[in-house]
DRENDO-1510 file (C-alpha; in Angstrom, 1 decimal, always signed):
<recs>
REC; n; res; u; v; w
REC; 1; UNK; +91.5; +164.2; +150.0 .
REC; 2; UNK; +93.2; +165.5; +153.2 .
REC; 3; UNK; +92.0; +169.4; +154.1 .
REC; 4; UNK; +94.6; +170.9; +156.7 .
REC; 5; UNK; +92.4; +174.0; +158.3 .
REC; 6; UNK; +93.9; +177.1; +158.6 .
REC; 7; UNK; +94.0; +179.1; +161.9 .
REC; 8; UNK; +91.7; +181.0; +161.4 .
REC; 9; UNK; +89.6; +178.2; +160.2 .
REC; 10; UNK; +90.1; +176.6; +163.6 .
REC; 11; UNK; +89.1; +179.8; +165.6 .
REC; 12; UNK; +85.6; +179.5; +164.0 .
REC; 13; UNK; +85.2; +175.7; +165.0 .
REC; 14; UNK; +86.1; +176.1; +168.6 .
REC; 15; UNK; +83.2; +174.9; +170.6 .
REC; 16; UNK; +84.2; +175.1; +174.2 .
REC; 17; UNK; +86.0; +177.7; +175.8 .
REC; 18; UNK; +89.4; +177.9; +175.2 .
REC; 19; UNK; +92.4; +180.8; +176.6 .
REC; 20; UNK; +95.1; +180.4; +174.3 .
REC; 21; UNK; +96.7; +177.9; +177.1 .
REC; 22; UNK; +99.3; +175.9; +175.9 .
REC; 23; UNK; +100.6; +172.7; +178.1 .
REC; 24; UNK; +103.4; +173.8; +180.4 .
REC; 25; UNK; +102.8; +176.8; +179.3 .
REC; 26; UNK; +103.9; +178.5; +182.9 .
REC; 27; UNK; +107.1; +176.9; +182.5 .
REC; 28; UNK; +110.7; +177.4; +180.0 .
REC; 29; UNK; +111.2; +174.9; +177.5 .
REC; 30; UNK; +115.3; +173.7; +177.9 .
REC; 31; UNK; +115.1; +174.7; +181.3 .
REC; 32; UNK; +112.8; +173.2; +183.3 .
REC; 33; UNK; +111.8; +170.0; +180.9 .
REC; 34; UNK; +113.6; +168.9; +177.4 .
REC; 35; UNK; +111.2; +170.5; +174.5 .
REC; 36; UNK; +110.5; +168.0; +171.3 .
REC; 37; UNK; +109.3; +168.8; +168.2 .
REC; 38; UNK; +105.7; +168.3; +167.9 .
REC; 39; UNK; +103.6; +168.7; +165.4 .
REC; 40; UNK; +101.2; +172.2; +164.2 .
REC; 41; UNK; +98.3; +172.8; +162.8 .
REC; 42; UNK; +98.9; +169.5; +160.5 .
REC; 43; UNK; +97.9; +167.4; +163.9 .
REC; 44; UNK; +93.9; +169.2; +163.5 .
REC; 45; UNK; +93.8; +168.3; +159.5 .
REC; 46; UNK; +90.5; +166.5; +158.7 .
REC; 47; UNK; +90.6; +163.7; +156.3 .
REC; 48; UNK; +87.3; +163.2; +154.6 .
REC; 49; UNK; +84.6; +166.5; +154.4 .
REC; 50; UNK; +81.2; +164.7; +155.1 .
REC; 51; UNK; +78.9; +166.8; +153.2 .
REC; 52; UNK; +75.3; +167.1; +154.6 .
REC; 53; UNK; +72.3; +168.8; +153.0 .
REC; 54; UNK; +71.2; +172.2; +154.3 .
REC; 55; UNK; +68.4; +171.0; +156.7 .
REC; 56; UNK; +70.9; +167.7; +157.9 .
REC; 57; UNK; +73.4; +170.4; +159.0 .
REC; 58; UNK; +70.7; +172.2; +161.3 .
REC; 59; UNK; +70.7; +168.7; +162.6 .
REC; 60; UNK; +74.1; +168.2; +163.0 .
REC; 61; UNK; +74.5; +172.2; +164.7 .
REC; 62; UNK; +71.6; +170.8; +167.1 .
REC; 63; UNK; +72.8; +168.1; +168.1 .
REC; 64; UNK; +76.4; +169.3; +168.6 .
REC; 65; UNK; +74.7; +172.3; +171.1 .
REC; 66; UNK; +72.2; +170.9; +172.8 .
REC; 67; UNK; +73.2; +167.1; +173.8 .
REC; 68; UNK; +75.7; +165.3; +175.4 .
REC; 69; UNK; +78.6; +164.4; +173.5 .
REC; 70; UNK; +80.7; +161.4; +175.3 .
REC; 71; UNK; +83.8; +159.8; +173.7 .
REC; 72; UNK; +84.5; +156.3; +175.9 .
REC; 73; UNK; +88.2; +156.9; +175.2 .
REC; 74; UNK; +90.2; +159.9; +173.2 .
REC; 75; UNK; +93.5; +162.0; +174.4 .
REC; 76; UNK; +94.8; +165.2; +174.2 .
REC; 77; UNK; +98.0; +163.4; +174.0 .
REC; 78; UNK; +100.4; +165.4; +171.8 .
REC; 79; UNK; +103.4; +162.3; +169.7 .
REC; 80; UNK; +106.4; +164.3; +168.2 .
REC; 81; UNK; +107.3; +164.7; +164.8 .
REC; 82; UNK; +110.0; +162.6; +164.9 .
REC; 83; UNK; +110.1; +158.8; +165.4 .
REC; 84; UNK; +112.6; +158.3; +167.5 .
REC; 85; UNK; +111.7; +160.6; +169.8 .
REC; 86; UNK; +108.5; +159.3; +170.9 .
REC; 87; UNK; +110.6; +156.7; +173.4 .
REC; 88; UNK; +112.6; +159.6; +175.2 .
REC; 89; UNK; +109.7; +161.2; +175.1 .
REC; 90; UNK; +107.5; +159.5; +176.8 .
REC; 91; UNK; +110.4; +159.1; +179.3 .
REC; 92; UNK; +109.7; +162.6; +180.6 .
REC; 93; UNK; +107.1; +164.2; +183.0 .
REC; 94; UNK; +106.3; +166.8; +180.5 .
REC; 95; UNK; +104.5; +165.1; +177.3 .
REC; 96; UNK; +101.6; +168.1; +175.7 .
REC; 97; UNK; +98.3; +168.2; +175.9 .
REC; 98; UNK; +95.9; +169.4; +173.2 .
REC; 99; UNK; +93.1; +172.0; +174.8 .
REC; 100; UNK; +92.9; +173.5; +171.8 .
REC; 101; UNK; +92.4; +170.5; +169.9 .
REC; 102; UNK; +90.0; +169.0; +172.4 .
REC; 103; UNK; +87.9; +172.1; +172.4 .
REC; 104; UNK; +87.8; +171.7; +168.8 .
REC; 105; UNK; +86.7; +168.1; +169.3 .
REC; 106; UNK; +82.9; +169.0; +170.3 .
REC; 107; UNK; +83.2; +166.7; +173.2 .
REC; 108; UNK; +81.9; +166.9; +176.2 .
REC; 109; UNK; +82.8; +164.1; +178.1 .
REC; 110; UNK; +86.1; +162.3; +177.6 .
REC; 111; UNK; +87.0; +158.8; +178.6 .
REC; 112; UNK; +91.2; +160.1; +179.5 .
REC; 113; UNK; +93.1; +157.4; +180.8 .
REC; 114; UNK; +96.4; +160.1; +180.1 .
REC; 115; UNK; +98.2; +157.7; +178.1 .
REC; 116; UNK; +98.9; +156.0; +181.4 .
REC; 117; UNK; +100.0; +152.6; +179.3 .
REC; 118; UNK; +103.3; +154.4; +177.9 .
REC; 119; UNK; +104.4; +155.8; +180.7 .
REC; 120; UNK; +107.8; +155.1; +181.2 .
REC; 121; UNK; +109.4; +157.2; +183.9 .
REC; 122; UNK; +111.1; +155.1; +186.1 .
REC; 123; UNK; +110.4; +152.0; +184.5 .
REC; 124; UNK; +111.2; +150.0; +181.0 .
REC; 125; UNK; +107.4; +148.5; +180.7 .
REC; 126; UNK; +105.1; +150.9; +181.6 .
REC; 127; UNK; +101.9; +149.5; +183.8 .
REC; 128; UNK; +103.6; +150.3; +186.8 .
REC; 129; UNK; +102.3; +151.9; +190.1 .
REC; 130; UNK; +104.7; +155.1; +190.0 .
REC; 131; UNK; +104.6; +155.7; +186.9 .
REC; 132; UNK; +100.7; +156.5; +186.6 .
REC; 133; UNK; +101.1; +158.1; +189.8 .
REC; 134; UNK; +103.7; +160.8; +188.6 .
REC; 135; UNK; +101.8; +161.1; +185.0 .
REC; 136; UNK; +98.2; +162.1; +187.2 .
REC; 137; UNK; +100.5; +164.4; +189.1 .
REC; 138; UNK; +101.7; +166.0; +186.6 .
REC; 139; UNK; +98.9; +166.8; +184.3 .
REC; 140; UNK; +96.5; +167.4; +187.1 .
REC; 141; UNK; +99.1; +170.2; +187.6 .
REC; 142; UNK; +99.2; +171.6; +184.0 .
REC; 143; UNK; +95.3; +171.4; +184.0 .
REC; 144; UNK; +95.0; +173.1; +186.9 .
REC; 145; UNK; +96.6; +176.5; +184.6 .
REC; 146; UNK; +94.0; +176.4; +182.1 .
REC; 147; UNK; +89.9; +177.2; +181.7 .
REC; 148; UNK; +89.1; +174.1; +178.8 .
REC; 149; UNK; +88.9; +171.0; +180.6 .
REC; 150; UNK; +88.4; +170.1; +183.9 .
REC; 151; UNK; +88.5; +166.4; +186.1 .
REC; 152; UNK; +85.1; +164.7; +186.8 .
REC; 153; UNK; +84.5; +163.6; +190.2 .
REC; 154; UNK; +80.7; +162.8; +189.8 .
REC; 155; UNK; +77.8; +162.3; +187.7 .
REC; 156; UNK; +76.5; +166.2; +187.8 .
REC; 157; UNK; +80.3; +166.8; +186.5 .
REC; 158; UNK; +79.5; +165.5; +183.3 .
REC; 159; UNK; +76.2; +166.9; +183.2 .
REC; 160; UNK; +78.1; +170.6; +183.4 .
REC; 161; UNK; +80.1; +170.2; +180.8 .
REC; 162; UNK; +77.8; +171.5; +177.6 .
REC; 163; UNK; +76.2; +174.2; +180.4 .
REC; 164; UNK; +79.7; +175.7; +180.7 .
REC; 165; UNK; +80.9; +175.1; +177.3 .
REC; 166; UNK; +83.9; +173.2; +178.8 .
REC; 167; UNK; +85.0; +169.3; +178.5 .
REC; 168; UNK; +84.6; +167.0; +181.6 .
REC; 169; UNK; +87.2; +164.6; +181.8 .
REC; 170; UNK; +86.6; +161.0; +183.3 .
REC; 171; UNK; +90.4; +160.3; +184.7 .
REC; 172; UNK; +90.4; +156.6; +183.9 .
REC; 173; UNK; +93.3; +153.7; +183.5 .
REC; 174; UNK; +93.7; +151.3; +180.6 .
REC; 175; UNK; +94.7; +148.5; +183.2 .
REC; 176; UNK; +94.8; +147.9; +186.8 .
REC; 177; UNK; +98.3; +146.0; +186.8 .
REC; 178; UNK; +99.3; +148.8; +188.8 .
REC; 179; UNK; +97.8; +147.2; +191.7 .
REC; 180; UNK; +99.6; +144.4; +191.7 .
REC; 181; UNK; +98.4; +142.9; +194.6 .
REC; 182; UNK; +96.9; +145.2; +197.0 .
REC; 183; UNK; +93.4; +145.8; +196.3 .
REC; 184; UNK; +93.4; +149.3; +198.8 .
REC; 185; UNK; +94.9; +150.6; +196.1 .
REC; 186; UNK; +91.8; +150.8; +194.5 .
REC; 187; UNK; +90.3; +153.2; +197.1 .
REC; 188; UNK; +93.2; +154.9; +196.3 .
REC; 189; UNK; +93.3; +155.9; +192.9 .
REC; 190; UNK; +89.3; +156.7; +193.3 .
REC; 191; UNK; +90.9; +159.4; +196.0 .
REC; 192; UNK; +92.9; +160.5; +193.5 .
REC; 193; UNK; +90.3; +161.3; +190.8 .
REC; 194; UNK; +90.2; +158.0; +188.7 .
REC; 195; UNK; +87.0; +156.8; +187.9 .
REC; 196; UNK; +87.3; +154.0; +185.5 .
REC; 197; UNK; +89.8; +151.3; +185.5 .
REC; 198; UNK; +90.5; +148.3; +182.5 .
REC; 199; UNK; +91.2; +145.2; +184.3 .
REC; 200; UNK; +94.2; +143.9; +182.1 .
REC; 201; UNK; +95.7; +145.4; +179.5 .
REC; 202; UNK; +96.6; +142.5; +176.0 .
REC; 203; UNK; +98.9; +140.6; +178.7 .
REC; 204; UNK; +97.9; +138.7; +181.8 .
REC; 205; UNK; +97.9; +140.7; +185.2 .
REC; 206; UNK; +97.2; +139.0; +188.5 .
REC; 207; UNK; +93.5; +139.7; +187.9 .
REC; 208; UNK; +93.2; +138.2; +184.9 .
REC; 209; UNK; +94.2; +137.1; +181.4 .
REC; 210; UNK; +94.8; +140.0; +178.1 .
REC; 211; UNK; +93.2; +139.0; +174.9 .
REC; 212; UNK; +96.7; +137.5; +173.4 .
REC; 213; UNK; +97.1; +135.0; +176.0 .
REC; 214; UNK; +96.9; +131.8; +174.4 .
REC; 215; UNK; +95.4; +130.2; +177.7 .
REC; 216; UNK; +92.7; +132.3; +178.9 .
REC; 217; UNK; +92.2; +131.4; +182.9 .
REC; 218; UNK; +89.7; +133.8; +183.4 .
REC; 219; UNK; +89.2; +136.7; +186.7 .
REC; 220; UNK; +91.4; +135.5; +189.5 .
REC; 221; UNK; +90.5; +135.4; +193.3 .
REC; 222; UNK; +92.5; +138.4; +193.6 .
REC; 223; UNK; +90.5; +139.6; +190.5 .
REC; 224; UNK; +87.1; +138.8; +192.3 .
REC; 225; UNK; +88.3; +141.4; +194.8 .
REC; 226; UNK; +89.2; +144.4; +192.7 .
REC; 227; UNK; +85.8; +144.2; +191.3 .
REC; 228; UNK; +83.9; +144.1; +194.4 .
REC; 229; UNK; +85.9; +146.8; +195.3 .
REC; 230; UNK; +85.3; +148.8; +192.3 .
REC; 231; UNK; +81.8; +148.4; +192.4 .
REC; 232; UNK; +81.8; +149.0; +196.6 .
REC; 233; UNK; +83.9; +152.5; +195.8 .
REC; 234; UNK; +82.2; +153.7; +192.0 .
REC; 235; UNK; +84.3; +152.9; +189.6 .
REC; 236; UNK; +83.7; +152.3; +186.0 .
REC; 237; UNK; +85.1; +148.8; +184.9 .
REC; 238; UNK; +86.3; +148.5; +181.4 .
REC; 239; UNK; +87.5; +145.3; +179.8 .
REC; 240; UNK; +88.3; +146.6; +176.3 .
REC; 241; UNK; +91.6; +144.9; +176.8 .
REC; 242; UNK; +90.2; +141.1; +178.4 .
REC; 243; UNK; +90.4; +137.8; +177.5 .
REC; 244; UNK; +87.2; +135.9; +176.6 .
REC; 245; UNK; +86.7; +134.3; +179.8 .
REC; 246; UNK; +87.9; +136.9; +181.5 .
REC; 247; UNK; +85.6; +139.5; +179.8 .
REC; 248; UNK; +82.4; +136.8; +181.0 .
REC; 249; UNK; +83.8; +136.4; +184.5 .
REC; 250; UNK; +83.9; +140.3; +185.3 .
REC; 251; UNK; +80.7; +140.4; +183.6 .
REC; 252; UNK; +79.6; +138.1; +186.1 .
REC; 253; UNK; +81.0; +138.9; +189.1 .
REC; 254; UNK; +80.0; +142.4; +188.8 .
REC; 255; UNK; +76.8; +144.0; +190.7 .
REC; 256; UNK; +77.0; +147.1; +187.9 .
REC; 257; UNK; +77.1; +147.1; +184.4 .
REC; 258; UNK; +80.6; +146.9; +182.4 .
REC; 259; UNK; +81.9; +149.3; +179.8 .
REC; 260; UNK; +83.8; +148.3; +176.8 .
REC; 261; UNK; +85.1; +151.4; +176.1 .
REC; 262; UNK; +87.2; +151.1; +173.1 .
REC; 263; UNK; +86.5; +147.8; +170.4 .
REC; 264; UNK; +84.5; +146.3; +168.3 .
REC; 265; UNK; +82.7; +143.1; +166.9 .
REC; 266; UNK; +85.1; +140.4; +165.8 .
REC; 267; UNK; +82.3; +139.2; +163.5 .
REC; 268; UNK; +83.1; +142.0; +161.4 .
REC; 269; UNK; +87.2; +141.9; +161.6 .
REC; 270; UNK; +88.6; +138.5; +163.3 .
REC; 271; UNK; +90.6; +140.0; +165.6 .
REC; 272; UNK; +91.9; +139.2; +169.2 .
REC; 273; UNK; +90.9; +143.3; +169.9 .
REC; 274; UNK; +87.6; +142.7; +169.1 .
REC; 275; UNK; +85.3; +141.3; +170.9 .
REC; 276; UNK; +82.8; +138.4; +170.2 .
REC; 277; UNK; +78.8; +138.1; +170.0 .
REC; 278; UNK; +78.7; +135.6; +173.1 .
REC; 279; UNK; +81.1; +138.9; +175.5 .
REC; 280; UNK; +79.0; +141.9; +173.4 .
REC; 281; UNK; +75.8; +139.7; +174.3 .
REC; 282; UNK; +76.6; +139.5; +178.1 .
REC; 283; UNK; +77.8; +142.8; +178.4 .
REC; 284; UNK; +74.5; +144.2; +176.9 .
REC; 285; UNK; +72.5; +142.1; +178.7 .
REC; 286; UNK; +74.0; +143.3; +182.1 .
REC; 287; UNK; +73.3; +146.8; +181.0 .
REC; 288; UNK; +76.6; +147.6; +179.4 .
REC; 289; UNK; +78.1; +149.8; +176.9 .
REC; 290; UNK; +80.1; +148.8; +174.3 .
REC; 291; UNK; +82.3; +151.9; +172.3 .
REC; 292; UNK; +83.5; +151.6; +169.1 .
REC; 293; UNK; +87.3; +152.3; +168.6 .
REC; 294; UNK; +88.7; +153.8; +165.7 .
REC; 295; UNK; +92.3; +153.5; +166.7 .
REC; 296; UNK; +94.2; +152.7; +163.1 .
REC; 297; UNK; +94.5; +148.8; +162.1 .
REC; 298; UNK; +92.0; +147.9; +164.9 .
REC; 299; UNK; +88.5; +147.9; +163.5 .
REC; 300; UNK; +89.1; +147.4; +160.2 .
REC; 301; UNK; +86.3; +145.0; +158.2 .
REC; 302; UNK; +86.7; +141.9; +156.4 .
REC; 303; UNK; +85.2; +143.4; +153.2 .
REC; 304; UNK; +88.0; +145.6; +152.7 .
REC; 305; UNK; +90.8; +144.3; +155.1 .
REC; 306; UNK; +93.5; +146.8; +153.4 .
REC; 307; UNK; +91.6; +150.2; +154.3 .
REC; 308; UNK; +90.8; +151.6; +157.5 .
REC; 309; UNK; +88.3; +154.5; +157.4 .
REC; 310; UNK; +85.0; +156.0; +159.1 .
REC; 311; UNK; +82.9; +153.1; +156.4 .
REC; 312; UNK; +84.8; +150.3; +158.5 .
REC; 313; UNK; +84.4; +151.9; +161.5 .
REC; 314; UNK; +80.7; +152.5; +161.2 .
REC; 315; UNK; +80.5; +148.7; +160.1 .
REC; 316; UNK; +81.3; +147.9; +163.5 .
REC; 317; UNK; +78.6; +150.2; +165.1 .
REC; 318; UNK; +75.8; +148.7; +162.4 .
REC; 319; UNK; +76.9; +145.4; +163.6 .
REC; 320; UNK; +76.4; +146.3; +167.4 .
REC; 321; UNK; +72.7; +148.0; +166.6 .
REC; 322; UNK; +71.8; +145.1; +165.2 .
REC; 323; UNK; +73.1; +142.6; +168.0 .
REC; 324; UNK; +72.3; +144.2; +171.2 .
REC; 325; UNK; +70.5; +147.0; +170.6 .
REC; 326; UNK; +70.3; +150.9; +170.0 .
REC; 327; UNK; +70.6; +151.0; +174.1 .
REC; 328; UNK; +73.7; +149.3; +174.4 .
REC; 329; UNK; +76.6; +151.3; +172.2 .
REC; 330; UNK; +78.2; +154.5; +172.3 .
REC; 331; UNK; +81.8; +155.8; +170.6 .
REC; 332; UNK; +84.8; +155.1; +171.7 .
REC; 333; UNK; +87.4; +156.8; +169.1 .
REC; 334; UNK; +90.5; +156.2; +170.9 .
REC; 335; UNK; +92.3; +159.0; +169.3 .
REC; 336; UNK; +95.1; +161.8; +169.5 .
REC; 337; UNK; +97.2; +163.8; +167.6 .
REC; 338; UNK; +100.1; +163.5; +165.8 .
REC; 339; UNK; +101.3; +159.7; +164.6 .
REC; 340; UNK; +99.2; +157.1; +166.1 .
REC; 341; UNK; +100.7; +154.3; +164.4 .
REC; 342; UNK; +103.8; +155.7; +164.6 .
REC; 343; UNK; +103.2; +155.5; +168.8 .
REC; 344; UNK; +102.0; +151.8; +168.4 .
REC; 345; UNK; +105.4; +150.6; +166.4 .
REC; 346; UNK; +107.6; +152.4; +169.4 .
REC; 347; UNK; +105.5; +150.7; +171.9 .
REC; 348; UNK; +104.9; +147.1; +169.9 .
REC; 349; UNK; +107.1; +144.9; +171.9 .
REC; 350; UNK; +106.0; +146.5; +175.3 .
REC; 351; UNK; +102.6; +146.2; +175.0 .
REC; 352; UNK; +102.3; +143.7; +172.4 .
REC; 353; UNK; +100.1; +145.4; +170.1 .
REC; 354; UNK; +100.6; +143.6; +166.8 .
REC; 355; UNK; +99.9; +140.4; +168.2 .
REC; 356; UNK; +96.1; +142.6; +169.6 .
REC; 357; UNK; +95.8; +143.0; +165.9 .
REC; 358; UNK; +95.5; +139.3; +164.9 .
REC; 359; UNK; +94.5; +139.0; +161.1 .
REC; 360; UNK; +97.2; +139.9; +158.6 .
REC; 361; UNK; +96.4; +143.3; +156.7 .
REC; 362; UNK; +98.4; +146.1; +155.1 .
REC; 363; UNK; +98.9; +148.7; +157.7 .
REC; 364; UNK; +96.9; +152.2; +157.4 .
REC; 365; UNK; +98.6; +155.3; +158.3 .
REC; 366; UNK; +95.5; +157.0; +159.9 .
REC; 367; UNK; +92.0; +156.1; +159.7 .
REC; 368; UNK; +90.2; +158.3; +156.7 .
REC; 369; UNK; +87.7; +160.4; +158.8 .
REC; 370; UNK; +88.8; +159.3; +162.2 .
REC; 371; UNK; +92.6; +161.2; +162.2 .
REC; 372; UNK; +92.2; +162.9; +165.6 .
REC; 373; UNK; +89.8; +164.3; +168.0 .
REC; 374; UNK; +88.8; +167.0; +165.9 .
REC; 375; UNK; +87.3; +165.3; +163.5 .
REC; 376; UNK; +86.7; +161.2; +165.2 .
REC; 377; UNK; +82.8; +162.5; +166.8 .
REC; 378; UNK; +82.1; +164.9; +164.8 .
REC; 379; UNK; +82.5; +162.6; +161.7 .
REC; 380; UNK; +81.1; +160.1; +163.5 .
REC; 381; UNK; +77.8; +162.2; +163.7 .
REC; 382; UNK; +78.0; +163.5; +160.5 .
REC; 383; UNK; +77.7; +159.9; +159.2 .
REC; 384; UNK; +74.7; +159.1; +161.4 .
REC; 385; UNK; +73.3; +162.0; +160.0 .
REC; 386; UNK; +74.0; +161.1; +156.7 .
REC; 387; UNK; +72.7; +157.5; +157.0 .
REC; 388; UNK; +69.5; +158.7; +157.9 .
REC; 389; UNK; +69.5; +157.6; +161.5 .
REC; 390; UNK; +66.8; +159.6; +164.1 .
REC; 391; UNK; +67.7; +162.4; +166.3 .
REC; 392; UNK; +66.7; +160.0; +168.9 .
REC; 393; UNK; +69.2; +157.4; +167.8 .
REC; 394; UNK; +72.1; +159.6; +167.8 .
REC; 395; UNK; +71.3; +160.9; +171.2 .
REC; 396; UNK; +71.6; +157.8; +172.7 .
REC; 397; UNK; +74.5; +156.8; +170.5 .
REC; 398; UNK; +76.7; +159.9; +170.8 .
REC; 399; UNK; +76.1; +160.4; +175.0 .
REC; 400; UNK; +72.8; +159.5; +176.3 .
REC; 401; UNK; +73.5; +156.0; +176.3 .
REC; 402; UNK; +76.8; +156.3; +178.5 .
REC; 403; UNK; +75.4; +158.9; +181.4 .
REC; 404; UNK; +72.4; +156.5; +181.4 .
REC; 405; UNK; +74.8; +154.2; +182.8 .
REC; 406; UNK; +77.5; +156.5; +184.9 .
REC; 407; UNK; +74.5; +157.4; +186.4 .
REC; 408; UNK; +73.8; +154.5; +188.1 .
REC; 409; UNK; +77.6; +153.7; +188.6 .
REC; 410; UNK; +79.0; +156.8; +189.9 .
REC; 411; UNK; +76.0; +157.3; +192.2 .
REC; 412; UNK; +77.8; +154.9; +194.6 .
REC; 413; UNK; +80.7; +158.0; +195.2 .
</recs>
């Protein structure tokens, strides 16, 4: 069953402080940027009610005001209606962003690497150096005009998120082929706010090899550098997107921990996206975090290949406990609002997502439970709840887990 909230509905689930501030709000649409449709109040529908008992929603209201709630990747990212708009779309400065949706979201730290992957501004492929640069220009600027969110430079950033009732976001990049081959440009994007970088993206870069290569060569000399240098600087390194031997050489060669922000266990769904026991094992064992994606037709399960919903989903995260540890995951949604499978079609052949996908399935819309921000961690939680996990557990899960590590990280800045 799919419940679509009314507004006034909304209002009463706002958790963080939000103005009424809509992107680009300070400027005219058809003047100053070409306005798309775009999705209403449909974009915030939730689409499974986990019921709790009375006493499990005190729970759930605790937890959701007094700890730390950090998503390893979501977006306010806005897709239009339309299909064929998403491509001219996303060939324009102005694409929305969702404060009200976020501040519906319960989050308090996001993972927001501001769809950096599809932006296509003065390129064909994305990935490329001015392209990110414009996008961070450009909603730096529109965040500047609003009270919701705000950039993270630090560690005690993300700690004042819940105190001020407003959402901390970690500026961070789903690849570093940006750099190409100048490793400055690492100090670089830390100067301008970024604070966790992927190191490839499914294809090769010139650090390493993506998870569809065939021939996986592992972290490149160049490679070597960028890591050193993220670790030197304070950057979060994320290798969601790496190839086997890849993912073990950055592993490696790091001094800090590694995130994988956004995947799961390929145990549970043989897929190129998700990662094995021998890279969720060394990852752990470094002191990583691993985040489990919800991004629709990526963790799926073998037990029901032809549905994608929370129960898959939450497969993943059982499976993780059980390997590395309590200590070791965290959630990593990965989501948005409006069409998300709709984005990956217009963006297949550029950033060959259907060959990330691997195992053949039939394609779900949405994931049930996990639409959009607005219901991905709070569903999440619900679940935990639900499942009988501890307070304790879901603490760690949820946020404690991931600031244990930032911590240590961003204490190099």
């Amino acid at each position: 069953m799919v419940i679509t909230p009314q507004k006034n509905e909304m209002k009463s689930r706002i958790v963080k402080n939000y103005d009424g501030y809509q992107s680009f709000q300070y400027l005219t649409p058809g003047k100053h940027y070409k306005p798309f449709q775009l999705p209403q109040s449909e974009k915030y529908r939730q689409t499974v009610e986990i019921k709790l008992r009375e006493d499990q929603e005190r729970i759930f209201e605790t937890l959701l005001k007094y700890y730390p709630i950090v998503s390893l990747r979501d977006h306010g990212f806005v897709v239009p209606k339309k299909q064929e708009d998403i491509i001219p779309y996303c060939r324009q400065l102005h694409t929305a962003f969702d404060y009200e949706g976020l501040a519906l979201s319960g989050v308090d730290v996001i993972f927001e690497n501001f769809m950096d992957g599809i932006s296509i501004l003065t390129s064909t492929n994305g990935l490329k150096w001015d392209d990110v640069i414009l996008t961070l220009g450009i909603r730096y600027c529109d965040m500047a005009k609003q009270t919701t969110a705000y950039l993270a430079k630090n560690y005690q950033d993300l700690l004042d998120a819940k105190k001020t009732d407003c959402i901390a976001i970690l500026p961070s990049l789903e690849a570093a082929s940006i750099l190409e081959n100048e490793v400055d440009r690492v100090d670089v994007l830390y100067g301008l706010g970024i604070r966790c970088m992927g190191i490839t993206l499914n294809e090769a870069n010139t650090l390493g090899s993506g998870l569809i290569e065939k021939n996986d060569s592992g972290l490149t000399k160049f490679g070597h550098k960028v890591v050193e240098r993220m670790n030197l600087v304070g950057m979060v390194i994320d290798i969601s997107h790496c190839g086997e031997l890849t993912s073990l050489d950055v592993i490696e060669a790091s001094e800090d921990p590694v995130f994988i922000t956004h995947a799961g266990a390929r145990a549970v769904w043989n897929s190129p996206r998700m990662k094995t026991d021998e890279v969720i094992k060394a990852c752990a064992e470094k002191g990583g975090i691993i985040g489990v994606c919800a991004a629709p037709n990526t963790t799926l399960s073998s037990k029901n290949p032809n549905q994608h919903t929370i129960e898959s989903v939450m497969e993943h995260l059982e499976y993780l406990i059980d390997l590395v540890g309590i200590d070791h995951v965290g959630l990593g949604p990965d989501t948005f609002f409006g069409n998300h499978v709709g984005l990956q079609h217009a963006f297949d052949d550029m950033l060959s997502l259907s060959e990330s996908h691997g195992e053949k399935f039939q394609e779900s819309s949405y994931v049930k439970g996990l639409e959009n921000p607005t219901e991905a961690t709070k569903n999440m939680i619900r679940w935990m709840i639900k499942h009988d996990y501890t307070v304790q557990d879901i603490q760690k899960i949820i946020g404690g887990n991931a600031l244990r590590v930032l911590e240590e990280i961003l204490s190099h800045s």
